[in-house]
C-alpha positions as CSV (number, residue, x, y, z in Angstrom):
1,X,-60.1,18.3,-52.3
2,X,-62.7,20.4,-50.0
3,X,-64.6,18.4,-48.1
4,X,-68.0,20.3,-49.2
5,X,-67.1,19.7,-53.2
6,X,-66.6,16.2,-52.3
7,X,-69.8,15.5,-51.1
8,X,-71.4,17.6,-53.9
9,X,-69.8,15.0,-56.4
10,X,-69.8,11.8,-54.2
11,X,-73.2,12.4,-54.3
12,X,-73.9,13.0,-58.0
13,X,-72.3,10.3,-59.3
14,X,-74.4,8.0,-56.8
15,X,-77.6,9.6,-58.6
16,X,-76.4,8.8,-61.3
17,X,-76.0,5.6,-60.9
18,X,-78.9,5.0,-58.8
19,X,-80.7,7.2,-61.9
20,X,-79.2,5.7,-64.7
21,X,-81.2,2.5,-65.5
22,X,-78.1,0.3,-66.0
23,X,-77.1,-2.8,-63.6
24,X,-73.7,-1.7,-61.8
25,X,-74.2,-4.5,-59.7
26,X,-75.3,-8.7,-60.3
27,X,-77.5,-8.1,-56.8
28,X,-79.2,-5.1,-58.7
29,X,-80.4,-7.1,-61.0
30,X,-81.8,-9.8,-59.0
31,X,-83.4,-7.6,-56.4
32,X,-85.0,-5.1,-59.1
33,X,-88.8,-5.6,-59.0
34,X,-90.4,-6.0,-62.4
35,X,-93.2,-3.5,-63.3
36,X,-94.2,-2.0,-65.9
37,X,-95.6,0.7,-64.0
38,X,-95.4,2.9,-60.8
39,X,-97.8,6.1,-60.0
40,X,-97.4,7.9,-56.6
41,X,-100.4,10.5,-55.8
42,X,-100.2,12.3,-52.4
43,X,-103.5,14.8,-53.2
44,X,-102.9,18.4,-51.8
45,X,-103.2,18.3,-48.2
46,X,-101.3,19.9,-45.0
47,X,-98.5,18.7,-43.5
48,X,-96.1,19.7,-40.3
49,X,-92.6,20.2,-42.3
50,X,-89.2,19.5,-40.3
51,X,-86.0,21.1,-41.3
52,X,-82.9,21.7,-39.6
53,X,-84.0,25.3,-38.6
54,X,-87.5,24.1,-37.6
55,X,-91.0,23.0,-38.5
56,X,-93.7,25.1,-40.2
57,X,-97.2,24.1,-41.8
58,X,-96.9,23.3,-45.4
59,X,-99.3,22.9,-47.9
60,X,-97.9,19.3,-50.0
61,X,-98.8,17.3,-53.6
62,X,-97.0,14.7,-55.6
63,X,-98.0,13.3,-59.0
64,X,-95.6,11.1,-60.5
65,X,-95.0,8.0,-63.1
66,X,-92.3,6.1,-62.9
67,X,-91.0,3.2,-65.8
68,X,-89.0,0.4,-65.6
69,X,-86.0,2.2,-67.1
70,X,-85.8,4.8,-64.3
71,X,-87.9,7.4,-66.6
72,X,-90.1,9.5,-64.7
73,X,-92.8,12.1,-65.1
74,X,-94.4,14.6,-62.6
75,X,-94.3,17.3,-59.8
76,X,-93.8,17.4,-56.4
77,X,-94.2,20.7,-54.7
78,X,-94.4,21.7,-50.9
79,X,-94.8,25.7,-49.6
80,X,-91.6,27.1,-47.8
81,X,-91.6,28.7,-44.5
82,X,-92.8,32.0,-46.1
83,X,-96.1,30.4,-47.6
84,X,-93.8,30.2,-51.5
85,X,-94.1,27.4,-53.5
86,X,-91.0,25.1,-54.1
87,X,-92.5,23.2,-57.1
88,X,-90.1,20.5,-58.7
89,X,-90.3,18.4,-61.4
90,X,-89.8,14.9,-61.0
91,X,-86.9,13.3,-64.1
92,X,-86.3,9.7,-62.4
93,X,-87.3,7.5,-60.1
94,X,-87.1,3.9,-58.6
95,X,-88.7,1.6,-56.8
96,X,-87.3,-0.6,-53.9
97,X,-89.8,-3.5,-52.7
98,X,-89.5,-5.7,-50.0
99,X,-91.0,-8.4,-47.9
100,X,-92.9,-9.7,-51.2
101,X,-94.1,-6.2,-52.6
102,X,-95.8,-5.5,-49.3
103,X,-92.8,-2.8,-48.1
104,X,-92.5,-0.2,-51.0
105,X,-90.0,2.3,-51.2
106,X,-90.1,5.1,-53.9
107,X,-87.0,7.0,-54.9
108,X,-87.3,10.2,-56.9
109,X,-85.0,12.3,-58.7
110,X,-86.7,16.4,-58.3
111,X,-85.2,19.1,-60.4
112,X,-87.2,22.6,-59.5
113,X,-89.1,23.7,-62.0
114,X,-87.1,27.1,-62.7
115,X,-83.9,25.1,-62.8
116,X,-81.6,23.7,-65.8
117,X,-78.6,22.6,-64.0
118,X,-78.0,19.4,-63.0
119,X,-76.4,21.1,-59.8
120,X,-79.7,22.1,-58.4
121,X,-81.0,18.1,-58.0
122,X,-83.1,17.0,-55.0
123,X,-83.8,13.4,-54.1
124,X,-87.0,12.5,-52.5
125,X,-87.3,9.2,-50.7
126,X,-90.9,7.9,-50.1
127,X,-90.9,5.2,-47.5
128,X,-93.4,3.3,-44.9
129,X,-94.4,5.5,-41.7
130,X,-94.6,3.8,-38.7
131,X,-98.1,4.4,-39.0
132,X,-100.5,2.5,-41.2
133,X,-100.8,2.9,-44.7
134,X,-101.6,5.3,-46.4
135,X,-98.9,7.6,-44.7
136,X,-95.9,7.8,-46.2
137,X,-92.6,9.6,-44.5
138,X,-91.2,12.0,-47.1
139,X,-87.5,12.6,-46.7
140,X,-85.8,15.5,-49.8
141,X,-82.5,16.2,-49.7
142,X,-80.7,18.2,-51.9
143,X,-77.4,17.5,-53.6
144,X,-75.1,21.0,-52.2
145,X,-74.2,21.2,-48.8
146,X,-76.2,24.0,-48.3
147,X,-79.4,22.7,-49.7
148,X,-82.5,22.3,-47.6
149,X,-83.3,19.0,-45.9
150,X,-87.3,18.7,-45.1
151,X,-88.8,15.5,-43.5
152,X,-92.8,15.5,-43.3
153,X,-95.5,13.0,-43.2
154,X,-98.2,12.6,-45.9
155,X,-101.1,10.4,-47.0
156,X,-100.0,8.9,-50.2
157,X,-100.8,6.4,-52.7
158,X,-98.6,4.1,-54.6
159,X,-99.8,2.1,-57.3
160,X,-97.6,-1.2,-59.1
161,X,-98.9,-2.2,-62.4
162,X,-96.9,-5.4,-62.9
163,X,-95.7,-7.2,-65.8
């Protein structure tokens, strides 16, 4: 099997599982936080964009709701090199919490906007900076080979409405 195909689908399916809302795993279900609840709201703002070609000034916002189930609502868009909008709709998302809800993780599932294949998936990951809150590190990937990979800083706000 090509190498490139094989990563295309190794990393589908684990979206899909990661996606799916169902427990593949007895440690899944222990470790899941219980909310009822999870908004992320990075307001528009600037931020210095890294990709594997280089960085460039980008104009950033994310809106998104996330349930229990893995449902999700929202956009997420961040201006190319060129100044164009890459605006994606977010269609999942988790939530990874650690050291008693104080280290939050956000995972989300990005389909652009002009897309209807499954093929064209991104995965943002939302995660601590180094830096105090509220900066976030924003890591999207996207699921082909060829797909950009952009890594920025933004100020963001994550919200938990428990059970």
């Amino acid at each position: 099997m090509n190498m490139k195909r094989a990563h295309r689908i190794g990393t589908s399916v684990y979206l899909a599982l990661l996606f799916s809302g169902a427990d593949y795993a007895p440690a899944a279900a222990a470790t899941r936080p219980q909310f009822r609840l999870v908004t992320v709201s990075a307001p528009p703002q600037t931020v210095e964009v890294t990709t594997r070609a280089g960085s460039y000034t980008a104009v950033f916002q994310n809106e998104a709701r996330i349930e229990p189930n893995g449902r999700a609502d929202g956009i997420l868009e961040v201006t190319a090199p060129n100044g164009e909008p890459l605006t994606f709709r977010v269609v999942a998302g988790s939530l990874q919490s650690t050291d008693r809800g104080r280290t939050v993780t956000v995972w989300l599932l990005l389909r652009p906007l002009d897309a209807d294949s499954s093929a064209d998936l991104a995965l943002a990951v939302v995660r601590p900076s180094a830096e105090a809150e509220p900066c976030r590190i924003y890591d999207i990937l996207g699921t082909q080979v060829n797909a950009p990979r952009i890594h920025f800083e933004a100020e963001v706000r994550i919200d938990i409405i428990r059970n």
